[in-house]
C-alpha distance (Angstrom), angle and dihedral (degrees) to the residues before:
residue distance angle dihedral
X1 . . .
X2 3.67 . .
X3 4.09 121.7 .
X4 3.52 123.9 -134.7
X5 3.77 120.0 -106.1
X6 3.72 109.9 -88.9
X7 3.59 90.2 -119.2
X8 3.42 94.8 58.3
X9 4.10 94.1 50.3
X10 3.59 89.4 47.3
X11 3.77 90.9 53.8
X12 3.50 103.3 49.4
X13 4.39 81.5 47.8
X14 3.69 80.6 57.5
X15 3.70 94.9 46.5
X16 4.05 88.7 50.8
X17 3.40 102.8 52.6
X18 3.31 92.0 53.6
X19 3.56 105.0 49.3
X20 4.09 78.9 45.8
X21 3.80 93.7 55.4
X22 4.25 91.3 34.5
X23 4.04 81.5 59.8
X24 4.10 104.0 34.2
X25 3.68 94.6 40.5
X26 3.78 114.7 112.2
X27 4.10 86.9 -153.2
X28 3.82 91.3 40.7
X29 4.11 117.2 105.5
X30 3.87 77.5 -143.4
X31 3.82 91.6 84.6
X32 3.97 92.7 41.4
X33 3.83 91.2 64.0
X34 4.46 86.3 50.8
X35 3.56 85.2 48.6
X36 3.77 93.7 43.6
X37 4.33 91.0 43.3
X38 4.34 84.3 50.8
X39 3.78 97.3 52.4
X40 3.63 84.5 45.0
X41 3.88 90.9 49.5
X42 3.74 92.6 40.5
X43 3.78 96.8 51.3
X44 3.94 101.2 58.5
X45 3.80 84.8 41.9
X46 3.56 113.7 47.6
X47 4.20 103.7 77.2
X48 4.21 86.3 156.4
X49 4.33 107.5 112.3
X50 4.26 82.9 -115.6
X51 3.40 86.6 45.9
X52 4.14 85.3 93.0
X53 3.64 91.9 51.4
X54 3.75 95.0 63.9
X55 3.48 99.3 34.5
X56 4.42 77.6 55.4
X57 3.65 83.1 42.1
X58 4.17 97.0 60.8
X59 3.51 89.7 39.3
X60 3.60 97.2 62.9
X61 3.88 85.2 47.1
X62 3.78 97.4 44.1
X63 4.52 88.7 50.3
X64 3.72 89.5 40.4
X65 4.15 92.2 53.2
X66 3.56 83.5 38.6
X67 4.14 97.1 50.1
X68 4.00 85.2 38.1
X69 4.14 95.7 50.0
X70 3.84 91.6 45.1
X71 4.02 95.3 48.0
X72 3.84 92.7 -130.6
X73 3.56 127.0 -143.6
X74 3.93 108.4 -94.7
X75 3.64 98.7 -111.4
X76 3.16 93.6 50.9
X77 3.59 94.1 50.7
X78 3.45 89.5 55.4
X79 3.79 99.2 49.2
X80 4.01 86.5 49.3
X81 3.56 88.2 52.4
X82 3.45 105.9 54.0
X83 4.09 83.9 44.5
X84 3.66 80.8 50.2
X85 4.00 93.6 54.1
X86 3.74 94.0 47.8
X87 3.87 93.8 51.0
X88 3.66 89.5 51.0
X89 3.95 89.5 52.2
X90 3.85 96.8 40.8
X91 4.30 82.8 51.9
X92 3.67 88.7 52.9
X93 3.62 98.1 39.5
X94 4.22 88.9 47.8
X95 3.87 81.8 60.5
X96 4.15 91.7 78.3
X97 4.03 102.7 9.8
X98 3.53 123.2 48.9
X99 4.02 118.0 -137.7
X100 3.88 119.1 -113.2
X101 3.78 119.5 -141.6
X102 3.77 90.3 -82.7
X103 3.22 96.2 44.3
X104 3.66 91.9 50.0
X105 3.65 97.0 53.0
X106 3.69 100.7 54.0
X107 3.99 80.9 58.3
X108 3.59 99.1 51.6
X109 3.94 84.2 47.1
X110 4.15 94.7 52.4
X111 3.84 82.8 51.5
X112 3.81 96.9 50.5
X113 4.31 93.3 51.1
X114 4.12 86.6 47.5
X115 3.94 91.4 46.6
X116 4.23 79.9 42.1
X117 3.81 94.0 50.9
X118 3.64 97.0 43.7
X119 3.84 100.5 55.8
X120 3.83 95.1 47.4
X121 4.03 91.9 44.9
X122 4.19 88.5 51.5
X123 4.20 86.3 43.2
X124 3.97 86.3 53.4
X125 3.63 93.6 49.7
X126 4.04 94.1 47.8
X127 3.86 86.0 57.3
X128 3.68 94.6 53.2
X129 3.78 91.8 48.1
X130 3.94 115.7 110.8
X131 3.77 88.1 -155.0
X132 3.64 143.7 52.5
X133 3.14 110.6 -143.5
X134 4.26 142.5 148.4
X135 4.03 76.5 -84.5
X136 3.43 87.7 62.6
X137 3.91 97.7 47.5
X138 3.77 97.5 48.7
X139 4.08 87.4 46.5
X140 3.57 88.5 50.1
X141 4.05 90.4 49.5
X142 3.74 88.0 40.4
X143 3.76 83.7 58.4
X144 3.65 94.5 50.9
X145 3.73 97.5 47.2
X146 3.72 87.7 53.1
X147 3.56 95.3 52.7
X148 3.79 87.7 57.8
X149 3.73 98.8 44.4
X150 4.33 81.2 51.9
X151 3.62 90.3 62.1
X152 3.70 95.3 43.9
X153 3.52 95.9 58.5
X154 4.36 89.7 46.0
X155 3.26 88.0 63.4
X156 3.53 99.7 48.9
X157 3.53 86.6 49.4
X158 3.75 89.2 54.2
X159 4.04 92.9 47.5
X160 3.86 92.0 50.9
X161 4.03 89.0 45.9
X162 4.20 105.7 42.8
X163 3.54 120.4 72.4
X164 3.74 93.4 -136.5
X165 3.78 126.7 74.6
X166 4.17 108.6 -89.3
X167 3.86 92.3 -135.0
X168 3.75 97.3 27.7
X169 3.07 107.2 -144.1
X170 3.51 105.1 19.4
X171 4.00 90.0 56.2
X172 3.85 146.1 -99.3
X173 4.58 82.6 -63.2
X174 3.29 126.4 -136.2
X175 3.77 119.7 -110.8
X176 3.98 92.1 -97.7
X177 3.84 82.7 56.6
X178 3.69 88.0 46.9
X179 3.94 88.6 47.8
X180 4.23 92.3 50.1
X181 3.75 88.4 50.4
X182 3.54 105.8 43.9
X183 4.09 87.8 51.6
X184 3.76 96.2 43.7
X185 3.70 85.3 50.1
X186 4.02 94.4 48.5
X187 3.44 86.7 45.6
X188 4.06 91.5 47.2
X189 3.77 88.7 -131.6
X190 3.61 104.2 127.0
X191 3.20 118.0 -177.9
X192 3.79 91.6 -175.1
X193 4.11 99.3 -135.7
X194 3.61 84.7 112.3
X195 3.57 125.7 49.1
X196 4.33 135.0 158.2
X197 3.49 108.8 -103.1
X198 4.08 86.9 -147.8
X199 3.32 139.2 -34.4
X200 2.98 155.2 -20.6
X201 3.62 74.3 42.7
X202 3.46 109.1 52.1
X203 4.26 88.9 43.5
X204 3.75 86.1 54.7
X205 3.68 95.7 45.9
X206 3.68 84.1 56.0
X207 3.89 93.0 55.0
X208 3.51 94.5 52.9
X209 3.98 94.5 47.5
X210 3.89 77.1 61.2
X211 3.23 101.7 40.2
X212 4.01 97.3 47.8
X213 4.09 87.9 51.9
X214 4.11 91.0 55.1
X215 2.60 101.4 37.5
X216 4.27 85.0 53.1
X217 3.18 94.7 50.0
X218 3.26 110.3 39.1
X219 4.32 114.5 31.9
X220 4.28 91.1 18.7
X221 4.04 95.7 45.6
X222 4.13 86.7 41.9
X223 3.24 105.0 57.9
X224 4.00 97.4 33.9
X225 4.00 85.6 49.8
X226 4.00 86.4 39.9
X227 4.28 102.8 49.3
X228 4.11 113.4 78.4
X229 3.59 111.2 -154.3
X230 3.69 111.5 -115.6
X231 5.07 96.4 -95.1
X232 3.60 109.9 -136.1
X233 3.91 79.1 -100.0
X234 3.79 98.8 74.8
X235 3.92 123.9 112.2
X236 4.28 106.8 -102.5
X237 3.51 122.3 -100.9
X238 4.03 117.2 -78.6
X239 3.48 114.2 -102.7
């Protein structure tokens, strides 16, 4: 049985530490894309009334690591935070009183400007990075995945807000609808079992089709094509 070169093994040790400390990391973008893949998972689970509350609950966590990792501008950390401190109050409040429509929109819209803030505040900090690095690729998925998330809560906003069904025929949709269509339509996949009725929605849908491809091909492909792997030649980490 023949042993690996010791450069090889002490590469790939390299290589796991730092995927372990890109994704344990409390200043790492590694642990904003978990946190962004659970709110994700916990919004086209939870069907409970509190279910909203701690779907409202990782949100605030997942744009406050997000606002924290990409050392935001002030005002902007200001605006997110008293977005932030109304979330956390509507959560608590949804505990005991259920939301009406209204009520319900204006909280699907206070989630869509902190999932707006938080993408273009990690975007600005990739650009002033020297390096291109795996911190740099999950920030720039992080990004994406936020962008997505934006548009899902828009058009829940619009569904609670407009008297007619958002997908017509196929109903006002439920924010895990909202989720599936907003990604299929970053993604341009479009499977077509959800469509806008009208707009705003269907203008919107439009934006983010162009938006998703962009941004793909431009920031995404960059930095992927941009970031070297550390060879089996490189120095080890600093202790």
């Amino acid at each position: 049985m023949t042993k690996e070169p010791a450069s090889e093994v002490e590469h790939e040790q390299r290589l796991g530490r730092r995927l372990l400390e890109a994704f344990s990391s409390s200043t790492s973008y590694g642990r904003v894309l978990l946190l962004i893949v659970l709110s994700y998972i916990l919004a086209i689970s939870l069907h409970k009334p509190w279910g909203t509350s701690v779907v409202l609950a990782v949100q605030i966590t997942t744009v406050w690591f997000a606002l924290r990792t990409s050392h935001a501008r002030r005002t902007a950390r200001v605006v997110a935070d008293l977005l932030l401190a109304y979330a956390a109050f509507v959560a608590v409040v949804d505990l005991f009183i259920p939301n009406g429509p209204g009520e319900r929109a204006f909280i699907y819209i206070t989630a869509s400007l902190l999932y707006l803030i938080a993408p273009f505040s990690i975007l600005r900090h990739l650009i002033s990075r020297k390096t291109v690095d795996i911190q740099t690729v999950l920030g720039a998925l992080a990004a994406y995945l936020l962008i997505g998330m934006f548009f899902a809560f828009i058009y829940q906003s619009i569904a609670q807000l407009q008297q007619q069904p958002f997908f017509g025929a196929q109903g006002v949709g439920t924010f895990p609808q909202d989720l599936f269509f907003s990604f299929t339509t970053l993604t341009t996949t479009g499977y077509g079992n959800l469509v806008p009725a009208q707009n705003p929605g269907q203008s919107l849908a439009v934006l983010e089709m162009l938006t998703g491809q962009l941004f793909l091909v431009t920031a995404v492909a960059k930095v992927v094509n941009a970031w070297q792997p550390a060879s089996p030649s490189s120095p080890p980490l600093p202790k």
